[in-house]
C-alpha positions as CSV (number, residue, x, y, z in Angstrom):
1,X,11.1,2.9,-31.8
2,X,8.6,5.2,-32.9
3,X,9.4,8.3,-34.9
4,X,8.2,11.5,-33.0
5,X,8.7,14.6,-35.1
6,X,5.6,16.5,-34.3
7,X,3.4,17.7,-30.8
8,X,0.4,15.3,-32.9
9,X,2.5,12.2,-33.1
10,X,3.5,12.3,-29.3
11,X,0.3,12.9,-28.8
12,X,-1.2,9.9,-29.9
13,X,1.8,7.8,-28.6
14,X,0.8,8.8,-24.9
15,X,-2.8,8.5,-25.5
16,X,-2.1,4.9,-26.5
17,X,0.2,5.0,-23.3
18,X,-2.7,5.7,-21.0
19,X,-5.2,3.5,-23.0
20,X,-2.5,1.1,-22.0
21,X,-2.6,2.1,-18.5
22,X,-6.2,2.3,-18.1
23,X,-6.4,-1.8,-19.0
24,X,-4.1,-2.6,-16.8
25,X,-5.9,-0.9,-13.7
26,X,-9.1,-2.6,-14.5
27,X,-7.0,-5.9,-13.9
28,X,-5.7,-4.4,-10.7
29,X,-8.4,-2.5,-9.0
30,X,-10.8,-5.5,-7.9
31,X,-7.8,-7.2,-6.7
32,X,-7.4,-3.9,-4.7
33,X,-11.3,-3.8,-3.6
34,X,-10.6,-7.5,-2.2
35,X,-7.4,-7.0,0.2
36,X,-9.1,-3.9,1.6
37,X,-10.9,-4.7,4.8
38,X,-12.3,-0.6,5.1
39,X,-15.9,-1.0,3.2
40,X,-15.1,2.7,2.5
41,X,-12.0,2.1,0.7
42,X,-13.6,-0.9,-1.0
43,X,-16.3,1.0,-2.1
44,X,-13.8,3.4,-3.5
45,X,-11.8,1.4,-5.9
46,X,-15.0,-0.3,-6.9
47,X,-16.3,2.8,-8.2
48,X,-13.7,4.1,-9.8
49,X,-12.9,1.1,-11.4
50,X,-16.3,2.0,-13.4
51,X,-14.9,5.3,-13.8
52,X,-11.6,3.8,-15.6
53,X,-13.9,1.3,-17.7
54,X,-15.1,4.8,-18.9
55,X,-12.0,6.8,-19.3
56,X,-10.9,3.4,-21.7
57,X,-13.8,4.3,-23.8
58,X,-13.1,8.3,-23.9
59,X,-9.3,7.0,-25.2
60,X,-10.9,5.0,-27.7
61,X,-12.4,7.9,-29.0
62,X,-10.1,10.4,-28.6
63,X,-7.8,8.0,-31.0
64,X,-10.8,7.7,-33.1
65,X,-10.7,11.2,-33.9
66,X,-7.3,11.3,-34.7
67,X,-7.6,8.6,-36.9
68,X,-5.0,6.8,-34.9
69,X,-5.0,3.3,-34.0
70,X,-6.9,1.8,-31.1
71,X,-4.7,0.0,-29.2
72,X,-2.7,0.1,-25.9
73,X,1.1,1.0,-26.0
74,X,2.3,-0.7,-23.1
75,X,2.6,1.1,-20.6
76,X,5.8,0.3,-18.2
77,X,5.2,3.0,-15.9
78,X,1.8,1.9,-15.1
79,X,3.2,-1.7,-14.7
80,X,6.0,-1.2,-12.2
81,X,3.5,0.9,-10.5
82,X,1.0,-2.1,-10.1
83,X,3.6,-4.4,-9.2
84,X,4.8,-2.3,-6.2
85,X,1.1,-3.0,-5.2
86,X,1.2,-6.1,-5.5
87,X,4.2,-6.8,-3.8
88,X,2.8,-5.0,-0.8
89,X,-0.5,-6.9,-0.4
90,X,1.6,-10.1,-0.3
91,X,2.9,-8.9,2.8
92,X,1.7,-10.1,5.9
93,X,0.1,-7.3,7.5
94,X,-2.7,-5.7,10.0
95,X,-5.9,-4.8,8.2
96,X,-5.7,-1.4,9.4
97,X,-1.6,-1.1,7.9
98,X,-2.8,-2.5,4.6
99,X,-5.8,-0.3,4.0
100,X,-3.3,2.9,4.9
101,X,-0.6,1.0,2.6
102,X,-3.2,0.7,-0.3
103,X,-4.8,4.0,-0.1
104,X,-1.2,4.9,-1.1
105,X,-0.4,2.7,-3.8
106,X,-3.5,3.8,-5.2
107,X,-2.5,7.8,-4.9
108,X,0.6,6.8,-7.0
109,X,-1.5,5.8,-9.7
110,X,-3.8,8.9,-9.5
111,X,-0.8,11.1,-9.4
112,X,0.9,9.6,-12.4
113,X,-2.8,9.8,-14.5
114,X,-3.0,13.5,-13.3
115,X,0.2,14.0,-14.6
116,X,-0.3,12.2,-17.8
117,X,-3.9,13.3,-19.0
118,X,-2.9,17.0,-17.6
119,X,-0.3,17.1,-20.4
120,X,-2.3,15.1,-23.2
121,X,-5.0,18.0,-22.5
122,X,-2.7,20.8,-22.7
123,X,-1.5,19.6,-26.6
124,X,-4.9,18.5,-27.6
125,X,-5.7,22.1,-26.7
126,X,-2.8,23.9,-28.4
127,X,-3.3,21.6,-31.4
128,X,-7.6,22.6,-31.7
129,X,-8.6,19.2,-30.7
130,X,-11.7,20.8,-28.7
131,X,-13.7,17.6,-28.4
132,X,-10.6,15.7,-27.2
133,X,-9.8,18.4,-25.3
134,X,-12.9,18.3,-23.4
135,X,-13.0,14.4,-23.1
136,X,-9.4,14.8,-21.3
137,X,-10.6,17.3,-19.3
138,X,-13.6,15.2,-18.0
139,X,-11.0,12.4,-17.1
140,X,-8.4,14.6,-15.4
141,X,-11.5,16.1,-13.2
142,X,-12.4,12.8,-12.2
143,X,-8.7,11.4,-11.6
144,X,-8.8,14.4,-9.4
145,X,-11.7,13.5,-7.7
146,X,-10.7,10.3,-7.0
147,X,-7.0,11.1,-5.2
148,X,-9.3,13.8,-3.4
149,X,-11.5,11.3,-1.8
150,X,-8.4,8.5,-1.2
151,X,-7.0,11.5,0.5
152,X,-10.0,12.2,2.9
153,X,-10.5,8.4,3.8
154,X,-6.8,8.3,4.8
155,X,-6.8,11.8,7.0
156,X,-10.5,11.0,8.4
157,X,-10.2,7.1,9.6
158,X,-7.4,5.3,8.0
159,X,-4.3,6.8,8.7
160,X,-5.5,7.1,12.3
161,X,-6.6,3.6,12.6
162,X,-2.7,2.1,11.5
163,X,-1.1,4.2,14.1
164,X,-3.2,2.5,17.0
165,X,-1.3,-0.8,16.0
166,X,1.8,1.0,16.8
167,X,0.5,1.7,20.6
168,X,-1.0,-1.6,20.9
169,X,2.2,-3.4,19.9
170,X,4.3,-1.0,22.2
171,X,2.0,-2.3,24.5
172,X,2.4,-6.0,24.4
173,X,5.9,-5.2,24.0
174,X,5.9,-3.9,27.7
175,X,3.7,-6.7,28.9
176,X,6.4,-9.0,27.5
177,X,8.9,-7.9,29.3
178,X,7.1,-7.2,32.5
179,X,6.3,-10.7,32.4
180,X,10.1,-12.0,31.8
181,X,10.8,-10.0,35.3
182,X,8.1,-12.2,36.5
183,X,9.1,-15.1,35.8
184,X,13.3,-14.3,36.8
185,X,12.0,-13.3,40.1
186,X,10.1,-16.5,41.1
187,X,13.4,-19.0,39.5
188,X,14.9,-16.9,41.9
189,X,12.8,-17.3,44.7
190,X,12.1,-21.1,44.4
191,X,16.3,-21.4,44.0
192,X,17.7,-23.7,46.6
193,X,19.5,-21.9,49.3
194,X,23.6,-21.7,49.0
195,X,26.0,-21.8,51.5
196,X,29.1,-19.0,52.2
197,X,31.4,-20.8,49.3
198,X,28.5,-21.7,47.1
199,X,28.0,-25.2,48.8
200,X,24.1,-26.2,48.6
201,X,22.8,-26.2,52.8
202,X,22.2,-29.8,52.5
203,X,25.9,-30.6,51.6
204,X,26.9,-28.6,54.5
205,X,24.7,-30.8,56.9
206,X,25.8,-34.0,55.4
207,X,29.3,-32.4,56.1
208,X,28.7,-31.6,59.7
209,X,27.0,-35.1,60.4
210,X,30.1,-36.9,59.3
211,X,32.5,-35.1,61.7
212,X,30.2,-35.0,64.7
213,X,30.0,-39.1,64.2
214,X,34.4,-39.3,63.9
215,X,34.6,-39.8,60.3
């Protein structure tokens, strides 16, 4: 475990963390682009998976100027965040469900990368880092940027588009069972007719033919 005794060391350690977490979302993000069927949202994660090929780089030299190493930490917040993904686009779903399901799988990334560069900025500020100051800064604003517009496809089109699969089911549902009551009312119209104690009508007139002949 690593030794933390000052704001500079922790510092370093979560930049490594996100450099971490950065790599790993390149992995993810054209798996992402692929299951989406929205050309929007595809569009989306393809572009910001340029943006996180550059927030890599800003890490790189934001550890550079530290004279820390260059290398990824791993990151196990990052991973079981990806792996929820991934369990979810193994599901067998609508399109319109799984673009609404990966907008927010992606928003849980954002929100943990706000989170994280928000505070790495805050103590490269406090500690006079200014030019890694302003390279988090530029990362944040974009992470930002990016949970904005995930936001915007879900409220304009997305979200919208996944509930009319709940009224389309509902309907089936109903045609389902209206044509069940269908099908029980012509079993029990084709039904052979019964007599008073449940005796079929031809048994009865085999019956009454016997006795009218004396046996």
């Amino acid at each position: 475990m690593p030794n933390l005794e000052t704001l500079q060391e922790l510092l370093v350690h979560e930049l490594q963390d996100l450099y971490n977490a950065e790599n790993q979302m390149m992995k993810a993000l054209p798996k992402m682009a692929r299951r989406a069927a929205s050309s929007e949202l595809r569009n989306a994660f393809e572009e910001h998976l340029g943006q996180t090929e550059m927030h890599a780089q800003r890490l790189e030299r934001a550890l550079a100027l530290l004279d820390a190493p260059v290398r990824g930490r791993h990151c196990d917040g990052m991973q079981g965040i990806i792996e929820e993904g991934k369990k979810l686009m193994e599901e067998d779903a609508s399109e319109e469900v799984m673009d609404a399901g990966l907008i927010a799988a992606a928003q849980k990334v954002e929100h943990y990368e706000i989170a994280s560069y928000g505070s790495v900025k805050a103590w490269a500020d406090l500690l006079g880092h200014e030019e890694i100051t302003a390279l988090l800064e530029e990362t944040l604003s974009e992470e930002e940027s990016a949970d904005r517009r995930l936001s915007e496809l879900a409220e304009s089109a997305v979200n919208a588009e996944a509930a009319m699969t709940d009224s389309e089911s509902a309907d089936e549902a109903d045609s389902g069972e209206e044509a069940e009551s269908e099908d029980a009312s012509e079993a029990e119209d084709e039904s052979p007719a019964r007599g008073t104690r449940g005796r079929p009508a031809r048994a009865r007139k085999r019956r009454s033919t016997r006795e009218s002949q004396g046996m």
